[in-house]
C-alpha positions as CSV (number, residue, x, y, z in Angstrom):
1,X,-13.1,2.9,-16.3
2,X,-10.5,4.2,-13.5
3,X,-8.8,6.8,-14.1
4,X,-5.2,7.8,-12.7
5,X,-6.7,9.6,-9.8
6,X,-8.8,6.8,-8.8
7,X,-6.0,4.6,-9.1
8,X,-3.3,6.7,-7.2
9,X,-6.0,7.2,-4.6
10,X,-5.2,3.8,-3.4
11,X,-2.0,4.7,-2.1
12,X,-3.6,7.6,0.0
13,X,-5.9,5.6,1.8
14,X,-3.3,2.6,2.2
15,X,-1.2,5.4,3.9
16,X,-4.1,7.1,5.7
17,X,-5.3,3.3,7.2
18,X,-1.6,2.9,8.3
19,X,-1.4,5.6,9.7
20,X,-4.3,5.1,12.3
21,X,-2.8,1.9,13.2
22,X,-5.2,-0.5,11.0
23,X,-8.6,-2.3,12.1
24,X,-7.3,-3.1,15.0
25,X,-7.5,0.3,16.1
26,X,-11.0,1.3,14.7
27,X,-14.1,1.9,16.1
28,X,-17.5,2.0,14.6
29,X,-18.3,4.6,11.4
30,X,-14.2,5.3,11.7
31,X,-13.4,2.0,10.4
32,X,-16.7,1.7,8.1
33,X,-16.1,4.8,6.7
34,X,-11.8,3.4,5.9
35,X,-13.2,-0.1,4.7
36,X,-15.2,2.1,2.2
37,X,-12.8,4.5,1.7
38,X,-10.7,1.2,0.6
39,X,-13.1,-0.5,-1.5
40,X,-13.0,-3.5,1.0
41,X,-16.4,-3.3,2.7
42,X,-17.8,-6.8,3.1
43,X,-14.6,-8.2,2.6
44,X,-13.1,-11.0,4.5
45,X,-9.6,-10.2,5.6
46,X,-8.1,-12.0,2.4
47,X,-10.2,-10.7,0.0
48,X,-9.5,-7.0,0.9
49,X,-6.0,-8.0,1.1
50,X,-6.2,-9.3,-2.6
51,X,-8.2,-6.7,-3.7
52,X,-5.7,-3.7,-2.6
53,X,-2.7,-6.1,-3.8
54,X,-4.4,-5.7,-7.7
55,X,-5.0,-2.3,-7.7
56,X,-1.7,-1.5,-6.7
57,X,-0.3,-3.5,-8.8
58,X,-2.8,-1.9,-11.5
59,X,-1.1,1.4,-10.7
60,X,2.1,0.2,-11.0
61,X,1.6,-1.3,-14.6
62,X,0.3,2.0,-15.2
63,X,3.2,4.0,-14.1
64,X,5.3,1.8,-16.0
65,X,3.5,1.9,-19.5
66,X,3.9,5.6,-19.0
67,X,7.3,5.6,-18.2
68,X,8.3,3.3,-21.1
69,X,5.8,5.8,-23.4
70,X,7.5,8.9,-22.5
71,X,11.2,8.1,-21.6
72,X,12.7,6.6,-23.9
73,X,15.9,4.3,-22.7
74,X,19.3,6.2,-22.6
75,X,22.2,5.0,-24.8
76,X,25.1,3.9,-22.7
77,X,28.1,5.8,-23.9
């Protein structure tokens, strides 16, 4: 099961692969070493695409549930 770390960590490496300009910008065990960081190794460009897409949208579900759990909605005066 993931946990909330493994889950934000998504994010991080989204902003990490960004940040070196995407594949298109990797060479060798840098861009191995992203895809894995990723999850995406093997992937064709769709999958990996797809397979980001869910767990982001897996964290956000997350975040929501525990924003709905733990603050309640305000009254409107």
């Amino acid at each position: 099961m993931a946990t909330n770390r493994t889950r934000n960590a998504i994010l991080r490496h989204l902003r990490e692969f960004r940040a070196k300009g995407g594949v298109a910008h990797f060479a060798g065990s840098e861009a191995q070493a992203t895809r894995a960081a990723l999850g995406i190794e093997g992937m064709t460009n769709v999958e990996a695409f797809e397979s980001v897409i869910a767990r982001i949208t897996t964290m956000f579900e997350t975040i929501t549930g525990l924003w709905k759990l733990h603050c309640p909605k305000r009254r409107r005066p």
